[in-house]
C-alpha positions in Angstrom: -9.8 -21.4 -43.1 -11.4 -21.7 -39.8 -9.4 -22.2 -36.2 -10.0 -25.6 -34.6 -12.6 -26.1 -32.3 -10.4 -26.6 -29.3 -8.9 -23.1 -30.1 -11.9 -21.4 -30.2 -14.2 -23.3 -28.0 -13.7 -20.9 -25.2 -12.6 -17.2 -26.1 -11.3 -14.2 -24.7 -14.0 -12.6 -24.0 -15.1 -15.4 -22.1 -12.7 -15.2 -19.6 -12.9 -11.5 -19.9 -16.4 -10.5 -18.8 -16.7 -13.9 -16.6 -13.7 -12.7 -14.6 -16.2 -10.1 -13.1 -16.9 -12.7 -11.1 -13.8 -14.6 -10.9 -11.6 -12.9 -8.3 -12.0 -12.7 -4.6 -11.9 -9.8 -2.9 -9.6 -9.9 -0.1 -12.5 -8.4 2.4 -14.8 -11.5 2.0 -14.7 -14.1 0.3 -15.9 -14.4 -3.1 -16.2 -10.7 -4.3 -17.9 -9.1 -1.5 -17.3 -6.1 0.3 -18.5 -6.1 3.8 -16.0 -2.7 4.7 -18.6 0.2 4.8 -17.9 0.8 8.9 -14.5 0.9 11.0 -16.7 0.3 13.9 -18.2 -3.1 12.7 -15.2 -4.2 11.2 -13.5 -3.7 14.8 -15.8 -6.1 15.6 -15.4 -8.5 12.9 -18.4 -7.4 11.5 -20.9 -8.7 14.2 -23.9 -6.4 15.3 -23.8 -5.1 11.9 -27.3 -5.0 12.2 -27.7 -3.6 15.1 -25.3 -1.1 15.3 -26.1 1.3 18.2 -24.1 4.6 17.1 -23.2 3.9 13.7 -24.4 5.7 10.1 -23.2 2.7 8.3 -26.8 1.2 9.6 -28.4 2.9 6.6 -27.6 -0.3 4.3 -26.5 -2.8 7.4 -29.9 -2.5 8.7 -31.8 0.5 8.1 -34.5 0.0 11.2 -31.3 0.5 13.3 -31.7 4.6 12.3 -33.7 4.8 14.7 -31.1 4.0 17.4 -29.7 7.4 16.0 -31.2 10.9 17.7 -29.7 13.7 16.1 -28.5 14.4 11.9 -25.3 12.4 12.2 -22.5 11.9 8.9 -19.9 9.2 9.1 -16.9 8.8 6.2 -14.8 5.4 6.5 -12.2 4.5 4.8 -10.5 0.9 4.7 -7.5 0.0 2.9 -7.3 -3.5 1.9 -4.2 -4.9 0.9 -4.1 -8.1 -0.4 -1.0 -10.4 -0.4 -0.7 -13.8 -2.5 2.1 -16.1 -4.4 1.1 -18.7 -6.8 3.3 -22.1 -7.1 3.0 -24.4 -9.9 3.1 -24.7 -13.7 1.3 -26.5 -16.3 1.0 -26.9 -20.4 0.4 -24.6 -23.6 -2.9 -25.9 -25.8 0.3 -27.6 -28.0 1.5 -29.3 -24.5 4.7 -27.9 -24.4 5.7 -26.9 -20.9 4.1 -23.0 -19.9 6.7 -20.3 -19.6 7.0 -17.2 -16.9 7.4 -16.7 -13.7 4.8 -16.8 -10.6 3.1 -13.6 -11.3 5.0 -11.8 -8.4 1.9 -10.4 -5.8 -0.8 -9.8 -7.9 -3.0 -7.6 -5.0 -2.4 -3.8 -4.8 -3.5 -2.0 -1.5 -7.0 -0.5 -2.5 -8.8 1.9 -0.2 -12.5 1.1 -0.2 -14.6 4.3 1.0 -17.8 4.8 2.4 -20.1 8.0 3.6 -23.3 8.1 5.5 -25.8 10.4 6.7 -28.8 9.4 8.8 -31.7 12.2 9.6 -34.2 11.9 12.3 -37.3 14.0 11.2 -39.4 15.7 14.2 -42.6 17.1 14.5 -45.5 15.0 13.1 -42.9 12.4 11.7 -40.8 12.3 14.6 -41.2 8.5 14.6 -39.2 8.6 10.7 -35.6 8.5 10.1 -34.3 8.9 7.1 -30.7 7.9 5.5 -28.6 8.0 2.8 -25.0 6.1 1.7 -22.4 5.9 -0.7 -20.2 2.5 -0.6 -18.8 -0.2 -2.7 -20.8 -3.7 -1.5 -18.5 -5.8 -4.3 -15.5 -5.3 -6.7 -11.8 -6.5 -7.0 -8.4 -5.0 -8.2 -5.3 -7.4 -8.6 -2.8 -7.7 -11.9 0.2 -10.1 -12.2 3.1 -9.6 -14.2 2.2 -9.9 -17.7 4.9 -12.8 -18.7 3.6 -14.9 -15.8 3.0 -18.3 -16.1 -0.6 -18.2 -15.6 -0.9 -14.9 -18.3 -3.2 -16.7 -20.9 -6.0 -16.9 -17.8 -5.6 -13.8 -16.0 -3.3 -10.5 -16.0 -5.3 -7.5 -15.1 -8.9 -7.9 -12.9 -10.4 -4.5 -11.9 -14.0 -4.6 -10.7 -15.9 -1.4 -9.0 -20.0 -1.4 -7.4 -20.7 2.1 -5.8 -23.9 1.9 -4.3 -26.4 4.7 -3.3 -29.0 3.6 -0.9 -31.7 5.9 0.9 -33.7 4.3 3.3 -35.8 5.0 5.7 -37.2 3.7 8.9 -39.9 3.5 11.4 -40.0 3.6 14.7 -43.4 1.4 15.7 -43.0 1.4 19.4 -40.0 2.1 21.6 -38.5 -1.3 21.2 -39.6 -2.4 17.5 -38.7 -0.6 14.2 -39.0 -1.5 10.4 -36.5 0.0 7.8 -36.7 -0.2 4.0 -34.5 1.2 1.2 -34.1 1.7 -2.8 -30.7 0.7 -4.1 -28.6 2.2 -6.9 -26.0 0.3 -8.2 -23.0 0.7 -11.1 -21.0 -1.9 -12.0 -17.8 -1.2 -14.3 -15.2 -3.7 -15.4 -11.5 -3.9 -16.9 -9.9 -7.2 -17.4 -7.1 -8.6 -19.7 -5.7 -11.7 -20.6 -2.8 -13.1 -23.0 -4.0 -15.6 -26.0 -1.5 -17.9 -27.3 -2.6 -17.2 -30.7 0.4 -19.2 -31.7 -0.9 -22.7 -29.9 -3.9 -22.4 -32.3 -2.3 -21.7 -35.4 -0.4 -24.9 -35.2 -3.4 -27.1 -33.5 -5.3 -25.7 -37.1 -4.7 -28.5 -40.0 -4.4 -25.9 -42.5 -2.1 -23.7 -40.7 0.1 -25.8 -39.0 2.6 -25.8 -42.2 3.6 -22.5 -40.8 4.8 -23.9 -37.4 7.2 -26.2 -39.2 9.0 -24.5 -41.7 12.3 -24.4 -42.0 12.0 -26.3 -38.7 10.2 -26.0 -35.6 12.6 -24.0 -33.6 13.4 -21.5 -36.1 9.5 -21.2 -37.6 7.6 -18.1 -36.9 4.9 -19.6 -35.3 4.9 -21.8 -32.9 3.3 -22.5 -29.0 4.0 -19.5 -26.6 5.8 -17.6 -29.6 2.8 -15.3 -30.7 1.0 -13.8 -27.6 -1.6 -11.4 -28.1 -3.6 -9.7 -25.4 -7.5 -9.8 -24.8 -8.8 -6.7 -23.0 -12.6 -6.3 -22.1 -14.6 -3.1 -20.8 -18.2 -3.2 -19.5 -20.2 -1.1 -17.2 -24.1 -0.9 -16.6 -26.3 0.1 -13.6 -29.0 -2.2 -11.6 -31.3 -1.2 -9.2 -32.1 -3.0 -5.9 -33.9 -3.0 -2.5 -33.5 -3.5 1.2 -35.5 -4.5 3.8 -35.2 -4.9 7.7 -36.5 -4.9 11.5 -34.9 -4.1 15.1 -36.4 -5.4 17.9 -35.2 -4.6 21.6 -36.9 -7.4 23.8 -34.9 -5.7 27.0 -33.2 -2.9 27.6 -30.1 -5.1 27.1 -30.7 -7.5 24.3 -31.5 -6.0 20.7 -31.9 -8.4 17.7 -31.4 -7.4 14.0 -32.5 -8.6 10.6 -32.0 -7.1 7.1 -32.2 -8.5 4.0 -30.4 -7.1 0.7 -31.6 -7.6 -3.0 -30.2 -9.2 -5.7 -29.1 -6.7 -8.4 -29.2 -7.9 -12.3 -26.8 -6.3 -14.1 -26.0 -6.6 -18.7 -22.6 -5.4 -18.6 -21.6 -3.9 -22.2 -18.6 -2.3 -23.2 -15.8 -3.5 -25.8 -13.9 -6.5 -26.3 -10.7 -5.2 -27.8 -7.9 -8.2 -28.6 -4.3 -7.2 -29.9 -2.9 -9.5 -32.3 1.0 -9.4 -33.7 1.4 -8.5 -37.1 2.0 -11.9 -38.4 -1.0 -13.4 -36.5 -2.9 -10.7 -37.7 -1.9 -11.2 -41.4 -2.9 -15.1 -41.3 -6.1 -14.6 -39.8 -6.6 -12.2 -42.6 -5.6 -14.2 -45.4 -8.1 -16.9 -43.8 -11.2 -14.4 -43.1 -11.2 -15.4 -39.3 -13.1 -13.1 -37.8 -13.5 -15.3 -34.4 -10.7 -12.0 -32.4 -11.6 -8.9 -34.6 -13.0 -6.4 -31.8 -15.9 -5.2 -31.2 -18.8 -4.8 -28.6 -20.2 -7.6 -26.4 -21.2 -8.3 -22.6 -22.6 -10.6 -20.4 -25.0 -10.4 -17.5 -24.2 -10.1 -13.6 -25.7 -10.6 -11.1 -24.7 -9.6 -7.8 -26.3 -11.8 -5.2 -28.5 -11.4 -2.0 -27.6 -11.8 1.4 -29.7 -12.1 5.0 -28.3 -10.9 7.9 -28.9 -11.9 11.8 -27.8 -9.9 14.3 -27.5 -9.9 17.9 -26.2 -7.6 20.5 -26.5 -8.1 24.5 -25.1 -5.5 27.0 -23.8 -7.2 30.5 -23.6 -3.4 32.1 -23.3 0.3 31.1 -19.5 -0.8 29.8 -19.1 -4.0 28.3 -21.3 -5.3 25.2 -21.2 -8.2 22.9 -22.4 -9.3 19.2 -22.3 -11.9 16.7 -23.8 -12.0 13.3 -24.3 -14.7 11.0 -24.7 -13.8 7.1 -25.9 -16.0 4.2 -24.8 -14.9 1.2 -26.9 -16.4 -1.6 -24.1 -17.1 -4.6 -26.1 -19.7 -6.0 -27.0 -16.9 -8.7 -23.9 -17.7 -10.2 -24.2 -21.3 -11.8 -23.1 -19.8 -15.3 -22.7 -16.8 -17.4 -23.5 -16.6 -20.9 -20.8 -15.1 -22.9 -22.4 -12.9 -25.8 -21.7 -10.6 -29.0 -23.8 -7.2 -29.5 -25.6 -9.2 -32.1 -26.6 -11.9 -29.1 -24.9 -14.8 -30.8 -23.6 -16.9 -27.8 -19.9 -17.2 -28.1 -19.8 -19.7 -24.7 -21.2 -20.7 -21.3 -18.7 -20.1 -18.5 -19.2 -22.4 -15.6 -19.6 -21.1 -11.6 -21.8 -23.8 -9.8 -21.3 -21.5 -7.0 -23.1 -22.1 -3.9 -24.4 -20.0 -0.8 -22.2 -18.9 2.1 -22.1 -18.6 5.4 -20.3 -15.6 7.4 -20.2 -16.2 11.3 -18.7 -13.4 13.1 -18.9 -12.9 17.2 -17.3 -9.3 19.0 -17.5 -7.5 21.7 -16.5 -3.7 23.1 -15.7 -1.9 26.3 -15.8 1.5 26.9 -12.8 2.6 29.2 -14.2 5.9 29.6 -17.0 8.8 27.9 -14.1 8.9 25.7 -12.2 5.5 24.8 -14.1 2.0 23.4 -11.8 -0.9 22.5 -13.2 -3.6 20.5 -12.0 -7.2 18.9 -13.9 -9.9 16.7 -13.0 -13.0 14.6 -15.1 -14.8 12.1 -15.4 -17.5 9.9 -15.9 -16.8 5.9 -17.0 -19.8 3.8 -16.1 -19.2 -0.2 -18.3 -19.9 -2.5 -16.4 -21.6 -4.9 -14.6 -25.2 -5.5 -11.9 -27.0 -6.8 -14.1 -27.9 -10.2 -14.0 -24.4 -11.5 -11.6 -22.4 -9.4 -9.8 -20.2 -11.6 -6.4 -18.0 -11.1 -8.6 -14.6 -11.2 -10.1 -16.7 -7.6 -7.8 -17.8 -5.8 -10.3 -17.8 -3.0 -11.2 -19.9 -0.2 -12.6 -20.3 3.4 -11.1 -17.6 5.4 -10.7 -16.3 9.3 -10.8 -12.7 10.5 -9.2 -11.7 13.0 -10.0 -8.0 14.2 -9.3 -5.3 16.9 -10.8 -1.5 16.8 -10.8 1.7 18.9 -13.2 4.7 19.4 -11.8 7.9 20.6 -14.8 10.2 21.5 -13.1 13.6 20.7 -16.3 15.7 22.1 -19.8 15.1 22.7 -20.5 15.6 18.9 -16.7 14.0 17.0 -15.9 10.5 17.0 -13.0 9.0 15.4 -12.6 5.1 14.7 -9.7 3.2 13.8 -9.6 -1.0 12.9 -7.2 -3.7 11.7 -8.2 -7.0 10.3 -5.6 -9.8 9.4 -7.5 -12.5 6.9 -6.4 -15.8 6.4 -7.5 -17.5 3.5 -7.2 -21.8 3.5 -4.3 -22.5 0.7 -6.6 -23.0 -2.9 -5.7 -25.4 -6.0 -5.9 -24.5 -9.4 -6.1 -26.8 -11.8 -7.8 -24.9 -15.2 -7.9 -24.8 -18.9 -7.6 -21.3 -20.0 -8.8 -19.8 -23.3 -5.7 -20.9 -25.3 -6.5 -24.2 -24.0 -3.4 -24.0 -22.1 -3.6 -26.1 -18.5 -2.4 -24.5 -15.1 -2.1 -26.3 -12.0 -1.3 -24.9 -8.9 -1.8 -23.8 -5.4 -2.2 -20.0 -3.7 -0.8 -18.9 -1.1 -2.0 -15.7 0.4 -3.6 -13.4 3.5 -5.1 -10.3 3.7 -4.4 -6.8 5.7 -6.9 -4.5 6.0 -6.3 -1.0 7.7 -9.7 1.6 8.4 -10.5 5.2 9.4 -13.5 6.9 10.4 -14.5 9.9 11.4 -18.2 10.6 12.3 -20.1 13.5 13.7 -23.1 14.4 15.3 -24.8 17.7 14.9 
């Protein structure tokens, strides 16, 4: 006995290691995490680049150490809180109407951190800088309620990159530097989703006798009757570069360039799937071996991205910026679904394609001690109505920000920023692993809340 095609033609695991990549972050669109400094997210992120007293530089753009002249360590924190409600419905693989609610708010506040330390050398290397950081560049953490409607594509979706870079950077004249770095990079994943094992008992000729007997509604099997859970854990580490100039033409215009990696990652872990007893004594009976667990993965890749940056001053007090990113998702067209063994269980389509990330801010310092800042920018998403899936329910997006400085002494500076995100309503219209249909739209917007400190010794 062997489950039908239809059944089986797209797995657990599947949707399970794909969902790495299947769930926005509420920071940027697809799952990126551009929150590794207050001060630039103040701004809406523009003069990343360039940032002129700012650690974070030391992935941003790490020619822009130079801008820094003493040992200097910065620690941000942003929470991002992520609201969304899902409206809609759809059809078990047996095309009986889906059961469950609308998932309730599937995004839990999540503080993202981030610490820097940038070290001008002296002497005979006084035209060096070195740098170091700790930060999370991608990941994702949202969970619905586990009877929801949409449960056989996505419940739980928890994805964490921490990043150390060290960089450093070279001063070549007074208003042109060059900064380089090596990239360390972990990727873990934990993601669950129901599987109407029931649906594919009774689509299978040989089993369906058990769907009908003594009747339909009274049989113990049947569509939406015999949920089991698919849970899948990966982690693996990949190792990347950066590279990137600052040139000053005048004293007030500087311009900024970096551009970051691609990182490969083979996630492996476990692919672990919960069965109830019944389902579990069928399968066997029949020697299916298709949801027995076991170890598996799938590769990652996180992508590249090029930032511009410029920043003009118009006097000693006001300044403005504006950045525009690309974000090369094309690396995503497809990831191949694996066992340990390599046997190919499926093919999981993306056909993601590059972004754009305009952002324009400004500041002005009310004092030696006060700076208020404010941005917005425009976030394109990567993905499309095609393959959207519930762990995305992602789309274009506008930031709107505002930021302060308070300069406590000539040595501690504190930051504080809020963002509000809104995110252009997405469809969903899907086939999930249990070949159950969902169609609906999102609703949703994003909060995001950050902290700084930073000192200089």
């Amino acid at each position: 006995m062997q489950p039908s095609h239809r059944y089986t033609r797209l797995t657990a695991i599947a949707l399970g290691i794909a969902g790495v990549i299947s769930f926005g972050s509420a920071g940027a669109t697809g799952f990126q995490i551009r929150e590794n400094s207050v001060k630039n997210q103040g701004r809406a992120f523009a003069g990343s680049a360039t940032g002129q007293d700012d650690a974070s530089v030391v992935s941003n753009n790490p020619a822009a150490m130079v801008n820094l002249d003493t040992t200097t360590i910065r620690t941000d924190v942003t929470l991002i809180d992520l609201t969304a409600k899902f409206k809609g419905g759809g059809r078990s693989g047996a095309g009986t109407p889906l059961t469950g609610g609308n998932g309730g708010d599937p995004g839990d506040a999540t503080p993202v951190p981030a610490m820097s330390i940038v070290v001008p050398l002296h002497g005979a290397f006084e035209k060096l800088t070195l740098g170091a950081q700790l930060s999370a560049p991608f990941g994702l953490k949202t969970e619905y309620d586990p009877s929801w409607v949409g449960r056989y594509n996505a419940i739980e979706s928890e994805v964490k990159t921490i990043d150390l870079t060290l960089s450093a950077a070279l001063k070549i004249t007074d208003r042109f530097s060059v900064g380089a770095g090596f990239v360390y990079e972990r990727a873990e994943a934990t993601l669950t989703n129901a599987v109407d094992f029931g649906s594919g008992i009774c689509a299978n000729p040989q089993t369906r006798p058990l769907c009908l007997t003594p009747t339909p509604a009274t049989a113990a099997f049947g569509p939406q009757k015999n949920d089991g859970l698919a849970k899948v854990k990966g982690d693996d580490t990949g190792i990347g570069w950066i590279l990137g100039f600052q040139w000053k033409p005048t004293d007030a215009l500087s311009i900024g360039y970096s551009h970051r990696s691609e990182i490969d990652h083979d996630l492996e872990g476990d692919i672990t799937f919960t069965k109830p007893g019944n389902v579990a004594a069928v399968f066997a009976a029949g020697r299916v071996t298709t949801y027995d667990s076991g170890p598996g993965g799938a590769a990652l890749t996180t992508p590249s991205t090029d930032t511009v940056s410029v920043t003009y001053a118009f006097n000693d007090q006001f300044r403005m910026m504006f950045d525009a990113q690309q974000t090369d998702w094309h690396s995503l067209q497809s990831v191949d679904i694996k066992r340990a063994n390599g046997n190919l269980i499926t093919s999981e389509k993306f056909e993601w394609d590059d972004t754009m990330m305009y952002a324009l801010g400004a500041e002005y310092d009310f004092s030696d001690s006060f700076t208020l800042r404010g941005g917005v920018a425009k976030d394109e998403s990567p993905t499309n109505d095609t393959h959207r899936t519930p762990r995305l329910p992602d789309n274009d997006r506008m930031l709107y920000s505002v930021g302060l400085t308070w300069n406590a002494n000539e040595h501690l500076s504190v930051d504080a920023a809020y963002t509000r995100i809104t995110i252009d309503s997405p469809d969903v219209n899907v086939v999930s692993s249990s070949s159950s249909t969902l169609v609906g739209k999102f609703k949703g917007h994003a909060d995001l809340f950050g902290i700084a400190a930073q000192y200089k010794f």
